[in-house]
Backbone bond lengths (Angstrom), bond angles and torsions (degrees), N, CA, C in turn:
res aa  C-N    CA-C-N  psi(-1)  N-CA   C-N-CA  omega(-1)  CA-C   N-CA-C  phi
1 X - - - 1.461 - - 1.530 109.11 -
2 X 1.133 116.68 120.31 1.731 129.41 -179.53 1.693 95.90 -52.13
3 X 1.574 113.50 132.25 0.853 109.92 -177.98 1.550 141.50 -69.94
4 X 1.479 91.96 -9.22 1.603 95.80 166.56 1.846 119.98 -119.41
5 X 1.442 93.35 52.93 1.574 119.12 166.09 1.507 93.56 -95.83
6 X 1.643 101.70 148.76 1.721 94.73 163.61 1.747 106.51 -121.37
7 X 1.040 107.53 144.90 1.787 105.51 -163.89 1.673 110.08 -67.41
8 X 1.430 134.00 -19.54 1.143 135.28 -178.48 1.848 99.13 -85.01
9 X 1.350 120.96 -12.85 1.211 114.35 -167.19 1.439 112.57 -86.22
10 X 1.646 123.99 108.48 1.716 102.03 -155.39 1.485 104.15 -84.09
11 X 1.666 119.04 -10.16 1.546 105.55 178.97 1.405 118.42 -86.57
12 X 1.437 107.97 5.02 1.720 129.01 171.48 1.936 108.83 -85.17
13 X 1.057 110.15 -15.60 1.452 120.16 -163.78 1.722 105.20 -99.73
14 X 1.231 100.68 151.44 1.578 129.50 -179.35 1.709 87.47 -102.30
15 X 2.062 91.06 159.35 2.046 91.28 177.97 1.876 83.96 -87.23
16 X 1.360 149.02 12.26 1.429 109.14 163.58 1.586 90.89 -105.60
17 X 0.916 160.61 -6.69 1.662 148.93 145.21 2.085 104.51 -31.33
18 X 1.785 91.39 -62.90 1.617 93.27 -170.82 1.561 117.55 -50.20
19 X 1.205 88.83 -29.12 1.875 105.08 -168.70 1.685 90.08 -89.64
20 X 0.940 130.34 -80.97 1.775 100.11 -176.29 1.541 130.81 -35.35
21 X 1.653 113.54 -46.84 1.380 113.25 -158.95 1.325 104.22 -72.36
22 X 1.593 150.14 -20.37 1.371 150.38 154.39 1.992 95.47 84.39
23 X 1.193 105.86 56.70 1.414 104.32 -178.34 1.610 101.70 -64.79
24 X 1.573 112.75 146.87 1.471 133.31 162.21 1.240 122.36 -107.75
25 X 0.974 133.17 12.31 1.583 128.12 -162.64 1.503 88.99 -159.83
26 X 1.341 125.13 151.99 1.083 133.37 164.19 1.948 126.10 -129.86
27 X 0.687 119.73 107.39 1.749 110.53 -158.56 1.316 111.19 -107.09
28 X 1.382 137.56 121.29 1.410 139.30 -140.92 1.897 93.91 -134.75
29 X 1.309 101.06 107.53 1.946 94.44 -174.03 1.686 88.77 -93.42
30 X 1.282 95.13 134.79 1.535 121.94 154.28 1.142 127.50 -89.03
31 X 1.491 116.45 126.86 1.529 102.75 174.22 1.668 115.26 -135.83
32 X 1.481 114.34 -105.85 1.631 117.40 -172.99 1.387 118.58 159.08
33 X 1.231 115.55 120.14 1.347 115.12 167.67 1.950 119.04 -104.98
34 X 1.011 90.49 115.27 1.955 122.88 -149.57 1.375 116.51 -139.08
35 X 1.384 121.91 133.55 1.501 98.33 149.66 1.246 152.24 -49.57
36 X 1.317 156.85 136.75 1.385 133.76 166.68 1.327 107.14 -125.71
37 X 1.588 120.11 104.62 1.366 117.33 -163.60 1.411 131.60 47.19
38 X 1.588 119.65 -152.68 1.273 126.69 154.11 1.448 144.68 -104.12
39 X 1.547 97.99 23.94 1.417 111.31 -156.70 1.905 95.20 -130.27
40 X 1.123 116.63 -35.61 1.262 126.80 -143.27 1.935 103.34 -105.07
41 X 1.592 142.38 136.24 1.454 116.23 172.95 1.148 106.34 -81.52
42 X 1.293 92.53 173.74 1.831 105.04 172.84 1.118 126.34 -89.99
43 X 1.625 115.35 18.97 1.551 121.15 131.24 1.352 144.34 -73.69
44 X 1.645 97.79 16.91 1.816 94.48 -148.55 1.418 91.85 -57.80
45 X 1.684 108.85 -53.95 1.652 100.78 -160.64 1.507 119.71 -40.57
46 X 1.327 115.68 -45.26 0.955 91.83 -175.57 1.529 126.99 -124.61
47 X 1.574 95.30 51.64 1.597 128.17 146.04 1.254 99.65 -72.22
48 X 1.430 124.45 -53.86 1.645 133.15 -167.13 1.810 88.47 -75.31
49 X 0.809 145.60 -70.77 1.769 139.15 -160.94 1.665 81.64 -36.12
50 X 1.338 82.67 -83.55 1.830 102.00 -155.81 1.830 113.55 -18.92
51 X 1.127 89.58 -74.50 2.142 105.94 178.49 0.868 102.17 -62.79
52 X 1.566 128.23 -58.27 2.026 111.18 171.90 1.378 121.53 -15.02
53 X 1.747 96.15 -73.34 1.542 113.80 173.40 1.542 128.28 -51.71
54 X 1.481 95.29 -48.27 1.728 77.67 163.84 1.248 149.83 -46.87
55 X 1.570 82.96 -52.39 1.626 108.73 165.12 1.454 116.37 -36.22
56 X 1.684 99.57 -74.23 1.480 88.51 174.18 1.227 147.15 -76.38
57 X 1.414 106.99 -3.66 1.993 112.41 162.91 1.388 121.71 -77.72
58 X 1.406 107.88 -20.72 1.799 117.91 165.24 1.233 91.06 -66.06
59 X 1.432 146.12 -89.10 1.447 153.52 135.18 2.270 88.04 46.13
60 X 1.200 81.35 -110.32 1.429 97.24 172.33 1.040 143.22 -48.51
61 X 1.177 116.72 2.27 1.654 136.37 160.30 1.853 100.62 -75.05
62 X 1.200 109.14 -73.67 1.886 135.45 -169.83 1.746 75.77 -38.91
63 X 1.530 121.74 -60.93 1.549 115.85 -157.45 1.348 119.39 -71.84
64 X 1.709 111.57 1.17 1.741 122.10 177.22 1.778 103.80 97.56
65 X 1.177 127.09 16.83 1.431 125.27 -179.61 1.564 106.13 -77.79
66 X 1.012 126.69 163.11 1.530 117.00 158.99 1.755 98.85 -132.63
67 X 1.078 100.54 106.64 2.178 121.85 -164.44 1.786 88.10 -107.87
68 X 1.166 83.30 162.11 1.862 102.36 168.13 1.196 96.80 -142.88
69 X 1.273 131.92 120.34 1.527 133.32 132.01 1.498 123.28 -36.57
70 X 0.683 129.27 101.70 2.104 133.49 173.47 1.609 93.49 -74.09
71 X 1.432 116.56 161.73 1.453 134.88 165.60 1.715 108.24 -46.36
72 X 0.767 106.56 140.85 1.769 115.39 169.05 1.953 120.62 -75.63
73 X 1.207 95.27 96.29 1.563 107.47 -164.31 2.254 87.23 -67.17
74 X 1.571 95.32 118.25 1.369 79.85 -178.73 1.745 110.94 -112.04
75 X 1.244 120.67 24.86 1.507 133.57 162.55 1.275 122.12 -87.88
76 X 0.802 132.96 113.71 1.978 142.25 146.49 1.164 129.62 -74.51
77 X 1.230 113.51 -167.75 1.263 146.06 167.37 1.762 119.01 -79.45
78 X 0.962 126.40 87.67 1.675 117.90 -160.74 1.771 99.98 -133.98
79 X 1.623 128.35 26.95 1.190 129.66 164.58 1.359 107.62 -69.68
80 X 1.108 151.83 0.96 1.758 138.75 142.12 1.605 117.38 -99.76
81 X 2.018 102.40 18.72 1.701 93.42 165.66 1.252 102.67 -125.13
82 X 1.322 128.73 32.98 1.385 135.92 -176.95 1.787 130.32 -61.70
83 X 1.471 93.68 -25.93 1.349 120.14 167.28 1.706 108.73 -60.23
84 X 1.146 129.56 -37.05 1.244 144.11 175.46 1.049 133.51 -89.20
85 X 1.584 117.49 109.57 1.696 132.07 -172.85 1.968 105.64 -14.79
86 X 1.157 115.58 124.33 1.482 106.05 128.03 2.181 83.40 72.84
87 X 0.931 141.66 35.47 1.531 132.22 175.05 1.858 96.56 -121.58
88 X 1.177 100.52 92.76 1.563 139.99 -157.27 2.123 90.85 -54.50
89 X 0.790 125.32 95.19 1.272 134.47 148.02 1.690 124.38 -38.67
90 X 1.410 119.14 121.58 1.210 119.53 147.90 1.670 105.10 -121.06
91 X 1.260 142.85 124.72 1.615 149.02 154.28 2.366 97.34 -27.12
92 X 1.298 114.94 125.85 1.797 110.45 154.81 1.436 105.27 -21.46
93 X 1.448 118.88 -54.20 1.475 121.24 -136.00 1.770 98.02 -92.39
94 X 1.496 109.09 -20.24 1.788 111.15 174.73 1.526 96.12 -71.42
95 X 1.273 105.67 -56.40 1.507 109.76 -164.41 1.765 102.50 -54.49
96 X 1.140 135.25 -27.19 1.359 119.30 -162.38 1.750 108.89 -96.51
97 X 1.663 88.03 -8.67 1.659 96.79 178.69 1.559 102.32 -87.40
98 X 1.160 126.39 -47.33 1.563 140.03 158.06 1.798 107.49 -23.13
99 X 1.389 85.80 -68.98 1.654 82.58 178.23 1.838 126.62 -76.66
100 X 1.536 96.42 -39.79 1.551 91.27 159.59 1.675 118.47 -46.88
101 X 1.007 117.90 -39.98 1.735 128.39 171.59 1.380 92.04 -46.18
102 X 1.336 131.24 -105.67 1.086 137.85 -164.30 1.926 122.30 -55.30
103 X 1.009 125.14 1.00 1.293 122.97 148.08 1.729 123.48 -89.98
104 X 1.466 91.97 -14.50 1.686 93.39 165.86 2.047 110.85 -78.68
105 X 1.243 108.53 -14.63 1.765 101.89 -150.07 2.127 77.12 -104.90
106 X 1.405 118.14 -17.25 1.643 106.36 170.32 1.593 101.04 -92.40
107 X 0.713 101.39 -20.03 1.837 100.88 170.29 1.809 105.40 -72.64
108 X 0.705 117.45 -61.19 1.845 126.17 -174.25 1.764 88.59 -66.67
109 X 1.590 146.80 -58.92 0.782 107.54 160.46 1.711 140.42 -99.75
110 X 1.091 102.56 58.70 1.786 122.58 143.39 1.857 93.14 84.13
111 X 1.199 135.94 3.43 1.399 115.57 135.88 1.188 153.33 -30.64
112 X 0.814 142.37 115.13 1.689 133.70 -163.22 1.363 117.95 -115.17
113 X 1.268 119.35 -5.68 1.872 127.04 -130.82 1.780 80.60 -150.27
114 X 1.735 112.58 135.64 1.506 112.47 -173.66 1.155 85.03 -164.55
115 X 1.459 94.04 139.61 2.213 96.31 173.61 1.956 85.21 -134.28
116 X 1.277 100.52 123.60 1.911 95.68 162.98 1.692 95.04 -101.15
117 X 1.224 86.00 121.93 1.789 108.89 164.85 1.334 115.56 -79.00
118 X 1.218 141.35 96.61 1.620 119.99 -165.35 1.640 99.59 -108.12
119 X 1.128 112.79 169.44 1.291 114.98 -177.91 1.606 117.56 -152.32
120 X 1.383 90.43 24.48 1.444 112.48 -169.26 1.929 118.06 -131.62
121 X 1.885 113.28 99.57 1.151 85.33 -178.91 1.465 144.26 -59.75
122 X 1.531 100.33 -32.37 1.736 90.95 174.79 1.581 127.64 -72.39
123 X 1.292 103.67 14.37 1.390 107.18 166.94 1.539 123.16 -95.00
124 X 1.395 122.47 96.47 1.263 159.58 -174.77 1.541 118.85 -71.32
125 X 1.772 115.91 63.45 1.953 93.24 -159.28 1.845 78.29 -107.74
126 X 1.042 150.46 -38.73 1.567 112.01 179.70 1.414 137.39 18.61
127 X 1.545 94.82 -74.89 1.808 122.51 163.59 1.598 103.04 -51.31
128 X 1.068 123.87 -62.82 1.701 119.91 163.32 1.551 130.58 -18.92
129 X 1.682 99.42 -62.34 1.038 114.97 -173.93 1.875 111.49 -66.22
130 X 1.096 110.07 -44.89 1.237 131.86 -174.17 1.688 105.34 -72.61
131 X 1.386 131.50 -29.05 1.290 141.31 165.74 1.464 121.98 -74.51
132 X 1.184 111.31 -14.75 1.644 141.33 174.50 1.534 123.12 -111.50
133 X 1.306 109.33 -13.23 1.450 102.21 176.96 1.520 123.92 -39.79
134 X 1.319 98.96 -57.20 1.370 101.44 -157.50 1.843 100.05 -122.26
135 X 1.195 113.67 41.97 1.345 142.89 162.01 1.391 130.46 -91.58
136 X 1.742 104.93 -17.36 1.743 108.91 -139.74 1.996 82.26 -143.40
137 X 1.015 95.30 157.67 1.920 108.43 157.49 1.755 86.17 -98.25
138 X 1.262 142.34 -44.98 1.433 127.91 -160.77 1.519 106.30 -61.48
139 X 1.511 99.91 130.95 1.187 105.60 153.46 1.678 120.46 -83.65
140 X 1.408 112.96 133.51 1.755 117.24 -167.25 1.486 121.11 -124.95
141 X 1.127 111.06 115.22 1.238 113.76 -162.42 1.418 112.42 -125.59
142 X 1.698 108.52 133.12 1.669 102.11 -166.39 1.635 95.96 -119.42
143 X 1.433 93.33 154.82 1.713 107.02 -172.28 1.744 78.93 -136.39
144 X 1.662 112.24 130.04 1.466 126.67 160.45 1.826 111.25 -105.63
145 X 1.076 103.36 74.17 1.426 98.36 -167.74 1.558 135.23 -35.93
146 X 1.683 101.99 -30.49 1.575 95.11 170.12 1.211 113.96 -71.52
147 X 1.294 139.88 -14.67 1.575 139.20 178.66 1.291 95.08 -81.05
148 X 1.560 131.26 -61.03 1.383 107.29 -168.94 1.545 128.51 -63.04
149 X 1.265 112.50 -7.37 1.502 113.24 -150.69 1.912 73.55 -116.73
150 X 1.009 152.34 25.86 1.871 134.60 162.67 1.234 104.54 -72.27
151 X 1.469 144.56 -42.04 1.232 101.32 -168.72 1.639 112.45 -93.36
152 X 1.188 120.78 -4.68 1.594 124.87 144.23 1.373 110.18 -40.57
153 X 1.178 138.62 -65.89 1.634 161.27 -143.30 1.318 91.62 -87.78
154 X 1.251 136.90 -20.58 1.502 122.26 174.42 1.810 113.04 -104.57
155 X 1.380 108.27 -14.15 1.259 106.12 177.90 1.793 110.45 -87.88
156 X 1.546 121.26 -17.61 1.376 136.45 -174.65 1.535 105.07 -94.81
157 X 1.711 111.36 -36.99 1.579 90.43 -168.11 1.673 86.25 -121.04
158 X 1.874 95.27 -175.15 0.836 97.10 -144.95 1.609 92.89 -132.20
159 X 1.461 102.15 35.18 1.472 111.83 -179.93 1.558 98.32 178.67
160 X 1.050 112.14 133.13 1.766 146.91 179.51 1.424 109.49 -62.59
161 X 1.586 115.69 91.65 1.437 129.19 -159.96 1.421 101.97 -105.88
162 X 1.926 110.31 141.37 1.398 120.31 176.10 0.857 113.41 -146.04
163 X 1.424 133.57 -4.90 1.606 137.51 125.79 1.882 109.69 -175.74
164 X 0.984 95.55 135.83 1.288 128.94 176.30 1.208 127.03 75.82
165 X 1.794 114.70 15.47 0.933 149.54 157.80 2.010 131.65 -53.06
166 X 1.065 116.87 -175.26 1.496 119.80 -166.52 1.514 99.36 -67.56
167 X 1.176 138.22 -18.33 1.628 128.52 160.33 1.940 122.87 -57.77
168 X 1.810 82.14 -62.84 1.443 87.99 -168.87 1.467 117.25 -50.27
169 X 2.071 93.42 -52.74 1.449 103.35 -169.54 1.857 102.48 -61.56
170 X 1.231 115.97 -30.59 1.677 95.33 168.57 1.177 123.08 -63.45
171 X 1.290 125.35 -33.71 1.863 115.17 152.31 1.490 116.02 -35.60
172 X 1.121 92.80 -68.22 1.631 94.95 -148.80 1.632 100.72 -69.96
173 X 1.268 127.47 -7.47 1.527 143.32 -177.46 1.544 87.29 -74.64
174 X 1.264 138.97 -61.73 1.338 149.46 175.58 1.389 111.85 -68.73
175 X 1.286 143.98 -55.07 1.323 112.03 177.79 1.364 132.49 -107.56
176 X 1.953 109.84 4.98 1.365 118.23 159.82 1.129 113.79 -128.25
177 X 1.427 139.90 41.10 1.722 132.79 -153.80 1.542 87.12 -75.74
178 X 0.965 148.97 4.80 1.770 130.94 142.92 1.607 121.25 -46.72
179 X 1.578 107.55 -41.53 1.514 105.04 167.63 0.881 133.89 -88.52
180 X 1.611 111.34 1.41 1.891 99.43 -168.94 1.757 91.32 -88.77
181 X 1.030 120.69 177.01 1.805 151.79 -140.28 1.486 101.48 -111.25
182 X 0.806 169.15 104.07 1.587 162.08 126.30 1.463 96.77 -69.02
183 X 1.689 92.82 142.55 1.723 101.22 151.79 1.966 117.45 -93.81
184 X 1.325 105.77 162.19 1.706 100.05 177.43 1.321 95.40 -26.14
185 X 1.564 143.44 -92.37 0.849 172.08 167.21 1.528 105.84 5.39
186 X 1.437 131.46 -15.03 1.344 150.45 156.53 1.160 106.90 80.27
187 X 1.592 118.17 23.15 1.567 135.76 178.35 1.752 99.07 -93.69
188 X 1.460 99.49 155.66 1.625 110.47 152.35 1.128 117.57 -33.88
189 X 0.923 128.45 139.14 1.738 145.57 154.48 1.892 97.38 -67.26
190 X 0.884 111.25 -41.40 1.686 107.83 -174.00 1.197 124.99 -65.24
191 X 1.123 109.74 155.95 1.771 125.37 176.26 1.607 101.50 -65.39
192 X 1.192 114.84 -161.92 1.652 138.11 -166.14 1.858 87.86 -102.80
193 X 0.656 118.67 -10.33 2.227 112.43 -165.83 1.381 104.99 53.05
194 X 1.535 130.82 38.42 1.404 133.59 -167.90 1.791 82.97 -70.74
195 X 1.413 105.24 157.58 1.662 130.26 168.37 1.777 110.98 -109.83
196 X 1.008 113.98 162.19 1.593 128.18 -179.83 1.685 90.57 -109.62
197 X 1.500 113.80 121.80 0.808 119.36 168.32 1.652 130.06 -59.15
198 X 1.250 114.19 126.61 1.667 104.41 171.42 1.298 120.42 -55.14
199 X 1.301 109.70 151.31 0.984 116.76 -158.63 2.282 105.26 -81.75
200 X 1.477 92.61 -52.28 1.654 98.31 -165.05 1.720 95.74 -98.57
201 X 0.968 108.22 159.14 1.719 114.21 -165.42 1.298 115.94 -70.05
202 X 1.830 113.42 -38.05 1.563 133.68 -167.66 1.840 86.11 -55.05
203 X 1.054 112.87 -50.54 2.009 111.08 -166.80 1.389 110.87 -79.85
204 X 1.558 125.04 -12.95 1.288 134.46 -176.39 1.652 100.09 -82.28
205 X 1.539 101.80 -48.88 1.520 103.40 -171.23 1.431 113.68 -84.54
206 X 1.414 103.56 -0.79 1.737 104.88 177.79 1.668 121.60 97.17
207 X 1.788 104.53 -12.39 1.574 102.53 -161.97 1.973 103.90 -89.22
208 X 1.424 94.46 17.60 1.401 104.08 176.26 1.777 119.12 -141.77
209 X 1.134 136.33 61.79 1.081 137.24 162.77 1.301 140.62 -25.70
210 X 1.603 122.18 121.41 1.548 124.80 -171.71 1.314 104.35 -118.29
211 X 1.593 111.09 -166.04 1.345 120.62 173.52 1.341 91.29 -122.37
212 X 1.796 127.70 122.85 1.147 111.84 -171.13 1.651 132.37 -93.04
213 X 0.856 156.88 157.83 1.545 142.41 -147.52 1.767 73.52 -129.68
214 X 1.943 86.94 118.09 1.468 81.07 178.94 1.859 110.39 -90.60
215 X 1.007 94.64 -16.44 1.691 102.60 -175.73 1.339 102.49 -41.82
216 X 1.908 117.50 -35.67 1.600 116.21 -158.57 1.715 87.45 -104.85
217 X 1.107 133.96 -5.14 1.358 135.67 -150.71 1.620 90.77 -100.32
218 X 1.108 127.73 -54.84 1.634 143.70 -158.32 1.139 123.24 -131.03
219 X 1.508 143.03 119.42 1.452 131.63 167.41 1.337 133.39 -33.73
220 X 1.587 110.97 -70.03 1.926 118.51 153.33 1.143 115.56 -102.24
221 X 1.594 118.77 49.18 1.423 84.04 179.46 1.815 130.42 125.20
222 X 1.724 90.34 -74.58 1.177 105.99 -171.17 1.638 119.82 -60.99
223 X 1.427 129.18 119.89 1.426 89.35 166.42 1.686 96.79 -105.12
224 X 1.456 122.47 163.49 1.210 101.10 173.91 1.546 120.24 112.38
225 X 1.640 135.37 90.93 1.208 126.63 -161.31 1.519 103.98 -67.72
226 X 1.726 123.50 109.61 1.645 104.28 160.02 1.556 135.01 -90.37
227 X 1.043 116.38 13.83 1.253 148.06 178.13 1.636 113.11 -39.11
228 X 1.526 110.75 -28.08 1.631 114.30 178.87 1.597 108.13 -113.98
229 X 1.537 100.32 27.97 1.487 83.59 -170.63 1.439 123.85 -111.07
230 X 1.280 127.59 149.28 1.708 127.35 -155.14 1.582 108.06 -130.83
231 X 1.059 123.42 143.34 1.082 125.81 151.69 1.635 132.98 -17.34
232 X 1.310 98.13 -68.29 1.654 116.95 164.01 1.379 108.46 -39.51
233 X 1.535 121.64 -49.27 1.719 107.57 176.32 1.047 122.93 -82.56
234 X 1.250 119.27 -3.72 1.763 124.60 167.71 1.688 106.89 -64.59
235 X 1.758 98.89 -60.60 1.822 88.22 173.94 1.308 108.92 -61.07
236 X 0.977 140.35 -48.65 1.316 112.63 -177.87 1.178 132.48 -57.37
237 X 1.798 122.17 -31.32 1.320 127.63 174.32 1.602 95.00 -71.80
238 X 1.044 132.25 -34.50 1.614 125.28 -177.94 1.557 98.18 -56.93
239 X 1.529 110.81 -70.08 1.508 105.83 -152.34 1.700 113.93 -55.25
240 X 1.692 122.18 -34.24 1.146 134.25 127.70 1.448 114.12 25.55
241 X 1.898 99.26 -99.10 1.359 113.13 170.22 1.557 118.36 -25.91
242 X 1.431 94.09 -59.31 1.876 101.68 -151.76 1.330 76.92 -57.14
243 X 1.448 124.62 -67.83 1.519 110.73 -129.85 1.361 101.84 -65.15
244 X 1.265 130.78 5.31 1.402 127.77 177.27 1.835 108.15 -95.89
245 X 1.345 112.51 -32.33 1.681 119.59 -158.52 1.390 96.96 -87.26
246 X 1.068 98.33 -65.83 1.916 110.37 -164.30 1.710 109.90 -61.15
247 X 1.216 123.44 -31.10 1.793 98.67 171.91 1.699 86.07 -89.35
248 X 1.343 164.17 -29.65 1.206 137.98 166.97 1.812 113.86 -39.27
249 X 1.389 109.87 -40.42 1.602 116.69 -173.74 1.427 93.04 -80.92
250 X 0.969 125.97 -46.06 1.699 109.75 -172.45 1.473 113.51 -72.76
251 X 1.101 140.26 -28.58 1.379 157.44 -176.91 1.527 96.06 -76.73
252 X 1.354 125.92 -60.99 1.377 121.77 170.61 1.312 119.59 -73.31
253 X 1.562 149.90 -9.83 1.324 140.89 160.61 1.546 113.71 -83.32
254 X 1.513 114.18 -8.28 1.305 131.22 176.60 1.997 110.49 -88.53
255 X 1.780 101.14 -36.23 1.324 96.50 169.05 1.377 149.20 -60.32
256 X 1.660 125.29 135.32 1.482 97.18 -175.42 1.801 112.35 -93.97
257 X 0.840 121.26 171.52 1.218 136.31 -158.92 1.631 110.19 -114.12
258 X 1.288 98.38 110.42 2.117 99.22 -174.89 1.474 93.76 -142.91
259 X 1.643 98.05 -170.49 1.204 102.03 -164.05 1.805 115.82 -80.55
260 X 0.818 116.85 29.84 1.380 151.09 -157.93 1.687 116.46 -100.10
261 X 1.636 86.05 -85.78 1.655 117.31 173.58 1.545 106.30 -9.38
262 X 1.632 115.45 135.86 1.512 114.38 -16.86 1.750 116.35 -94.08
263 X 1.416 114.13 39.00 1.164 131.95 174.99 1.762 117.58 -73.90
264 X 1.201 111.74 140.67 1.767 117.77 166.37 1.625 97.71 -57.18
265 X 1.717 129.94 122.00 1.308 120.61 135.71 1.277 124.00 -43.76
266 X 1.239 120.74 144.58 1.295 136.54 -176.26 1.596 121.52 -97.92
C-alpha cells in the first residue's frame, strides 16, 4: 500500500486491500452543493462531511475499529434554496432511493454496520431510517453533526450558527482557508447572516414548524453572524466531533450483532 493511502479510505484502496482489511463499519459522509453566504463555496458541506469523517475513522482505527470511509455523496436536499443560482437539488424521495441503493450493495457485500454522517440541514433521513428498518440486515445509524456538537458550539463560538455562520466558516477557515473570501481589507466578504423575523409567535417559539424559504429568510444566504470566526475554533469544533464519533465507531465495529442489537441481552 503506497504510503500515503489511508486504509479506511475506500477510494484510496485496491479490491486485494478491501479483501484483507475485513472492514465492520461503514461511514457514508453527506454533504451539499448550496450556497453559504458570500464568503464561503458551495462545497462547504461537504468539505465538513468529507474531513469530519476522516478525521474520525483515522480516530477509530488508533482505537482498534476497522471503519471505511465511502465517497462523499455531495447532493442534498435544497427545495427551500431554489431561489438561488446553481443550489443542486436532490427531491427526500431520490435521496432515499440513492441511499436505499447503496445499503443494498454493503449488504450483498457482507457489511452490516453503517453510520450516515450528514452535514447537510435539509437533509431529513429519520423517515429513511424508519422506511428501511426492517428492509435491510444493516444496522444504520445517523449522526447530524451540527446538532450533536451545540452545546460544544456555544461554549467555542461566539455567536449562534445555522448556516454559514461563525461555526461553519471556522471549519472551513481550518481545513480550506484557500476558499474562504476576504476583502482587500482582510475582512469577510460576508454579510451579518441577519434573519427576517417571523412573523406569528407559534414559528418564532418553535411550537409550530415550517420549511423555511431561505430567499425570504436571509439576504445571501447566510444565516448566522461569521464575523468572529478563526481557524483555532474550527480545530477545536473538529477535535470535538472526533472525540465524540470515533470511540462510537470503534465500539460499534468491535460489536457483535444478535438478536438483540443494539440492546443489552437480558
Amino acid at each position: 500500500m503506497p504510503a500515503t493511502a489511508a486504509c479506511w479510505r475506500l477510494e484510496e484502496m485496491t479490491l486485494a486491500d478491501v479483501r484483507r482489511l475485513d472492514y465492520q463499519v461503514a461511514v457514508l459522509p453527506m454533504g451539499a452543493t448550496e450556497p453559504h453566504n458570500l464568503h464561503l463555496p458551495y462545497s462547504t458541506d461537504s468539505i465538513e462531511a468529507q474531513t469530519l469523517v476522516d478525521r474520525c475513522c483515522a480516530r477509530a482505527w488508533e482505537l482498534g475499529g476497522r471503519v471505511v470511509q465511502l465517497p462523499t455523496i455531495p447532493y442534498g436536499t435544497e427545495t427551500n434554496m431554489q431561489q438561488f443560482p446553481l443550489a443542486m437539488n436532490l427531491q427526500p424521495s431520490t435521496l432515499f432511493l440513492v441511499l436505499r441503493d447503496l445499503v443494498e450493495t454493503l449488504e450483498a457485500s457482507g457489511l452490516r454496520k453503517l453510520l450516515i454522517f450528514n452535514s447537510h440541514g435539509g437533509n431529513e433521513f429519520k423517515p429513511f431510517l424508519r422506511e428501511i428498518y426492517d428492509r435491510t440486515k444493516v444496522q444504520i445509524f445517523l449522526c447530524n453533526w451540527y446538532q450533536m456538537i451545540r452545546d460544544k458550539a456555544s461554549q467555542i463560538c461566539d455567536y449562534a450558527d445555522d448556516h454559514a455562520g461563525e461555526m461553519e466558516t471556522s471549519l472551513i477557515l481550518s481545513f480550506r482557508p484557500d476558499l474562504v473570501r476576504h476583502s482587500q481589507d482582510g475582512k469577510l466578504t460576508a454579510d451579518a447572516g441577519e434573519r427576517r423575523e417571523l412573523k406569528l409567535e407559534a414559528l418564532r417559539e418553535g411550537w409550530v414548524g415550517l420549511t423555511r424559504p431561505w430567499h425570504l429568510l436571509t439576504t445571501n444566504s447566510g444565516s448566522g453572524n461569521p464575523h468572529q470566526a478563526s481557524a483555532a475554533k474550527g480545530e477545536q469544533l473538529a477535535e470535538s466531533i472526533v472525540a465524540r464519533v470515533a470511540p462510537f465507531l470503534a465500539e460499534l465495529s468491535q460489536a457483535t450483532l444478535d438478536e438483540h442489537f443494539p440492546f443489552v441481552s437480558r
